[in-house]
ROTORDO-815668 format. One record per residue (C-alpha): z, y, x; residue number from 1; residue in one letter. Coordinates in steps of 0.5 Angstrom, whole numbers, plus 500, padded with zeros to 3 digits. Layout:
! residues N
{zz:Z | yy:Y | xx:X | k:NUM | r:a}
...
END
This chain:
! residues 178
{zz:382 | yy:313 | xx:782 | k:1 | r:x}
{zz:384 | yy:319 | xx:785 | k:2 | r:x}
{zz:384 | yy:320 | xx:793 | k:3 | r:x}
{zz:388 | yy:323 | xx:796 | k:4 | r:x}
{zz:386 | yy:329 | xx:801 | k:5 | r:x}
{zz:390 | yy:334 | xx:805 | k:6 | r:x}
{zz:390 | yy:341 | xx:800 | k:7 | r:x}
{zz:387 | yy:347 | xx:803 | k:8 | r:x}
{zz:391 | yy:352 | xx:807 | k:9 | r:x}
{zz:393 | yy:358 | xx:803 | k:10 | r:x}
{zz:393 | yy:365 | xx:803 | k:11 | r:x}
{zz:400 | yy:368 | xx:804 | k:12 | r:x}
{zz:402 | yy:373 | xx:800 | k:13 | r:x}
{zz:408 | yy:376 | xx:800 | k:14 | r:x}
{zz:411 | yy:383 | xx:794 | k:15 | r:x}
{zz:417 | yy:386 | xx:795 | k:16 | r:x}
{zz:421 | yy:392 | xx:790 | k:17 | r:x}
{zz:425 | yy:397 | xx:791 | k:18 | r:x}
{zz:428 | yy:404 | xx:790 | k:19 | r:x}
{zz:427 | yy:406 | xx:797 | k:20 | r:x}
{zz:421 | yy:406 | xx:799 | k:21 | r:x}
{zz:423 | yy:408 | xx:806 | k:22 | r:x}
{zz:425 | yy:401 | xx:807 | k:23 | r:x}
{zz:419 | yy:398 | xx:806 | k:24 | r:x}
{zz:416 | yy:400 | xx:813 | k:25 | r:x}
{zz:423 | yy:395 | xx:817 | k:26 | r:x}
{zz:421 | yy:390 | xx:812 | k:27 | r:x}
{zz:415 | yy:389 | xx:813 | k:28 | r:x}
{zz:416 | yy:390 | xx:821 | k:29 | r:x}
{zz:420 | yy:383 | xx:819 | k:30 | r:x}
{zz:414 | yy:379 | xx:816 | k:31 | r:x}
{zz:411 | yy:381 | xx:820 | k:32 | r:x}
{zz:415 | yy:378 | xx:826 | k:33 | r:x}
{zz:415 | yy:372 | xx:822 | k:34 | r:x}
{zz:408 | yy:372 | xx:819 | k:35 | r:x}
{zz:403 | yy:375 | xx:824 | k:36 | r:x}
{zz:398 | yy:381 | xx:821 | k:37 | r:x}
{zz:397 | yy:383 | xx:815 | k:38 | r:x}
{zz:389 | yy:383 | xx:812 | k:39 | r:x}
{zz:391 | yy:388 | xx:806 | k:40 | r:x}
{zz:397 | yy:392 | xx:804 | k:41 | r:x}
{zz:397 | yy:394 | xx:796 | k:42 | r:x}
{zz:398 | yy:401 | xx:794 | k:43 | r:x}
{zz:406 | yy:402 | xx:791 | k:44 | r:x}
{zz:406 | yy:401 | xx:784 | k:45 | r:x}
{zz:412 | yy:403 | xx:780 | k:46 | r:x}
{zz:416 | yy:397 | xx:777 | k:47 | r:x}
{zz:418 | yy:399 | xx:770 | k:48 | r:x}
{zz:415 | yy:393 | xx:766 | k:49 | r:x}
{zz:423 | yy:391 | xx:765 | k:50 | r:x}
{zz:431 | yy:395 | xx:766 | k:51 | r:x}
{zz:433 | yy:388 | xx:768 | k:52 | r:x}
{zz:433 | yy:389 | xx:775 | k:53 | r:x}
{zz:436 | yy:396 | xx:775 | k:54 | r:x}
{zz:443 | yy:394 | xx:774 | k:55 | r:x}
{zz:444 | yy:391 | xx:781 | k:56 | r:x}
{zz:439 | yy:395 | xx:785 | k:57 | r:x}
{zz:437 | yy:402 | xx:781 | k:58 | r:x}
{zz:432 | yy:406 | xx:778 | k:59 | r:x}
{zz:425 | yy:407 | xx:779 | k:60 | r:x}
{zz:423 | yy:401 | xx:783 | k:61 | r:x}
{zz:417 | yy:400 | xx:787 | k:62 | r:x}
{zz:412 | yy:394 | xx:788 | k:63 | r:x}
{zz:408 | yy:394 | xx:793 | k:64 | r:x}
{zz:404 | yy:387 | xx:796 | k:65 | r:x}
{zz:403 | yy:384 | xx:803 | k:66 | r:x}
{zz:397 | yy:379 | xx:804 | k:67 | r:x}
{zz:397 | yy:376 | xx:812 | k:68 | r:x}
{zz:392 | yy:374 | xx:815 | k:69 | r:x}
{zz:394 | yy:367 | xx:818 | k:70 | r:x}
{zz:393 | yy:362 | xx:813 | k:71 | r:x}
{zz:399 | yy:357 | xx:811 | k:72 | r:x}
{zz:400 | yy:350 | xx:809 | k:73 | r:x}
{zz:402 | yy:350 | xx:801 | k:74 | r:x}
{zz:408 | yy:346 | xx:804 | k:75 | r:x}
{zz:411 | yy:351 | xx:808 | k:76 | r:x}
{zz:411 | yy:356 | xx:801 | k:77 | r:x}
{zz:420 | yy:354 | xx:800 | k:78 | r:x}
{zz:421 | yy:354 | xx:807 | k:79 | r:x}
{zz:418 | yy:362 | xx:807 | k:80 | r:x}
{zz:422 | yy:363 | xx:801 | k:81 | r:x}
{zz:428 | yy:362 | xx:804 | k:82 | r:x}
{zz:426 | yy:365 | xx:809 | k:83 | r:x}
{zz:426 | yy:372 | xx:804 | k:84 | r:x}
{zz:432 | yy:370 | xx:801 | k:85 | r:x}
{zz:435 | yy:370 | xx:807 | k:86 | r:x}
{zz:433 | yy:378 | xx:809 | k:87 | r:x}
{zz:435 | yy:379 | xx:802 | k:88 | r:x}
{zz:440 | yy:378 | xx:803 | k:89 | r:x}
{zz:442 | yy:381 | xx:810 | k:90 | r:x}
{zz:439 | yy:388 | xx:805 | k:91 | r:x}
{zz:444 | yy:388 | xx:801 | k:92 | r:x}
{zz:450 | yy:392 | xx:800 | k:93 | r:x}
{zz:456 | yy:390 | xx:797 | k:94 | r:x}
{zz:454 | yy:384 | xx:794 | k:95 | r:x}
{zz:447 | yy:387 | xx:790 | k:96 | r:x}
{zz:440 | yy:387 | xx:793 | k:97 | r:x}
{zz:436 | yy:393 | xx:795 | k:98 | r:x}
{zz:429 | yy:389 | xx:796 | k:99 | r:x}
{zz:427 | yy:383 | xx:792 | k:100 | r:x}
{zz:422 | yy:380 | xx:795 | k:101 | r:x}
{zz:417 | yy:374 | xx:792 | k:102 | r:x}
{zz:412 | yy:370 | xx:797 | k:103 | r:x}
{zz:407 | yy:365 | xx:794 | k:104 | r:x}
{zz:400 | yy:364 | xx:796 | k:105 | r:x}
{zz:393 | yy:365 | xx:793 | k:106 | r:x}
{zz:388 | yy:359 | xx:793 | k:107 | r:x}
{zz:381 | yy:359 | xx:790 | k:108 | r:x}
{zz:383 | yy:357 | xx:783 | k:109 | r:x}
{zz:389 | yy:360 | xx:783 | k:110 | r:x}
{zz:395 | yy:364 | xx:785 | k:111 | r:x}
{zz:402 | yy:361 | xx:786 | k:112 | r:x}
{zz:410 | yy:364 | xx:787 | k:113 | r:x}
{zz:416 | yy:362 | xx:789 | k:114 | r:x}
{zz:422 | yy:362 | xx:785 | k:115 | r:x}
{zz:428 | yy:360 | xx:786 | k:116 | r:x}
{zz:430 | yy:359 | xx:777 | k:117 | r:x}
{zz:427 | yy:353 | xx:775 | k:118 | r:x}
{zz:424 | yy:353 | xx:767 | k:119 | r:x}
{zz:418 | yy:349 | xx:763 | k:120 | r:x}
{zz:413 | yy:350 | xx:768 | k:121 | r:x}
{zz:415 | yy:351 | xx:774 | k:122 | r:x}
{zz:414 | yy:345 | xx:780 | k:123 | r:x}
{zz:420 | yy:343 | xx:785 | k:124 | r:x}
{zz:418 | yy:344 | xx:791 | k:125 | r:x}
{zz:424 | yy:342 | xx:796 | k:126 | r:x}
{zz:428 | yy:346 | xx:798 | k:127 | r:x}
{zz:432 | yy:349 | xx:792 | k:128 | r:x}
{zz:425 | yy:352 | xx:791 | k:129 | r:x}
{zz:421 | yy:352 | xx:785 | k:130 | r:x}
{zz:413 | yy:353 | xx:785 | k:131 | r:x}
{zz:410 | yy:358 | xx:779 | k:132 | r:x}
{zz:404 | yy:358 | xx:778 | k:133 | r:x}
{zz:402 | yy:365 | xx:776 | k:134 | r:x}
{zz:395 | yy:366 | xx:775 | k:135 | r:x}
{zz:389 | yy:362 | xx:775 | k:136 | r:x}
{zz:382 | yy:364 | xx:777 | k:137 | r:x}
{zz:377 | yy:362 | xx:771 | k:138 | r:x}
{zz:369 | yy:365 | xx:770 | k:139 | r:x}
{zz:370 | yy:370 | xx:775 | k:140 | r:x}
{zz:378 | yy:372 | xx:773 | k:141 | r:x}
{zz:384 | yy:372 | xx:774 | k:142 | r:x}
{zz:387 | yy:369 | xx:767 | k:143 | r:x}
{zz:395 | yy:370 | xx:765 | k:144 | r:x}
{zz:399 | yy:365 | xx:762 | k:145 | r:x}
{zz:404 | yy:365 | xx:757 | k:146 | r:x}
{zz:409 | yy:366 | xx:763 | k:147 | r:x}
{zz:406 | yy:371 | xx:768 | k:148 | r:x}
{zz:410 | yy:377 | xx:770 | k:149 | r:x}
{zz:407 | yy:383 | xx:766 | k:150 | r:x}
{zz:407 | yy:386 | xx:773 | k:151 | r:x}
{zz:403 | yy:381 | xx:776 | k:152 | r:x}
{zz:399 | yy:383 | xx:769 | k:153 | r:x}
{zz:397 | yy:389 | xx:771 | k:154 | r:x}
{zz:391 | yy:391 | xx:772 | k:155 | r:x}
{zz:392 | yy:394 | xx:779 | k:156 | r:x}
{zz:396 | yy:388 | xx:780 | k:157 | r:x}
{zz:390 | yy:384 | xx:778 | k:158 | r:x}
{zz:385 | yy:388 | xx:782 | k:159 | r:x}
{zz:388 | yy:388 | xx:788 | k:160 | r:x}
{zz:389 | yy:381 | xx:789 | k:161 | r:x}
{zz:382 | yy:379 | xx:787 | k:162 | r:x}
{zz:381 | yy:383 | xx:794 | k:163 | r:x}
{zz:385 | yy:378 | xx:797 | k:164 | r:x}
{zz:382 | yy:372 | xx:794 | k:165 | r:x}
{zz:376 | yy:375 | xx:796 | k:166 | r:x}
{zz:379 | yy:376 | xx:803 | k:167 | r:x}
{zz:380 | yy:369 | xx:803 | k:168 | r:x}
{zz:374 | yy:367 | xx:801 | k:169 | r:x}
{zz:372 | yy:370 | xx:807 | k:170 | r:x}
{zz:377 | yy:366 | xx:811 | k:171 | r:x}
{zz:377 | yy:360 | xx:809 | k:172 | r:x}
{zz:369 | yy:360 | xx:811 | k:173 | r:x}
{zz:371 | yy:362 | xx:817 | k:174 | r:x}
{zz:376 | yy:357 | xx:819 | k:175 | r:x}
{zz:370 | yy:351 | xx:817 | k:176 | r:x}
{zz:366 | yy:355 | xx:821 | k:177 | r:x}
{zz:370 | yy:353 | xx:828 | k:178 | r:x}
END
């Protein structure tokens, strides 16, 4: 028999891309508002792993990447991605999404995104809000699955977020410490 028992706090972890990189500084003073400090903020990356996104926001596009220093409930992960959506929403104009923005969360095992698309592999998490488990962390790496995003494939992408578990790591020892 299984025994029920609270899941661990997760590592909040929020990407955002865009044409303007301007942009990015107002949005990230948003989260931050909302969800404390950041512990690590990526590099840009240029976002040319698809054209799908280009008809509503333009051509290149930037990723770039926030981990937040506060540990959140898993929980918590549709209200946040809600939450999101609501500053998309507030960024667009005319209609179109300048910022697409994608919260999820790291774990030991795992790294975790929020959706609002539902397909074979992604979990209702209330909300109108689907989880998709997009890496796991296997024999030292992060592993993809037939289904992660090939931005979050990349190497630099992989790399930064082992910096985030990493940091998690970190955190999480400190938390049981108290």
């Amino acid at each position: 028999m299984s025994i029920p028992r609270p899941p661990k706090p997760a590592k909040l972890v929020i990407g955002a891309f865009l044409k303007d990189k301007e942009l990015f500084e107002s949005l990230a003073k948003e989260l931050i508002a909302e969800f404390g400090p950041v512990d690590i903020i990526s590099q840009w990356f240029l976002f040319d792993y698809t054209s799908y996104y280009e008809p509503e926001m333009g051509a290149p596009l930037f990723r770039r990447m926030l981990a937040f220093n506060r540990l959140i409930e898993q929980a918590n992960l549709s209200q946040i991605k809600n939450f999101t959506n609501e500053i998309e929403t507030r960024y667009s104009n005319n209609g179109k999404r300048i910022v697409n923005i994608d919260p999820g969360f790291m774990l030991h095992e795992k790294f975790v995104l929020a959706t609002g698309k539902n397909f074979a592999h992604r979990i209702y998490i209330g909300n109108n809000i689907y989880a998709d488990l997009t890496l796991i962390y296997q024999d030292g790496e992060f592993r993809t699955l037939p289904w992660t995003y090939p931005d979050y494939a990349d190497e630099r992408m992989l790399s930064f977020l082992k910096n985030v578990r990493d940091k998690y790591f970190a955190d999480m020892k400190q938390e049981y410490e108290k």
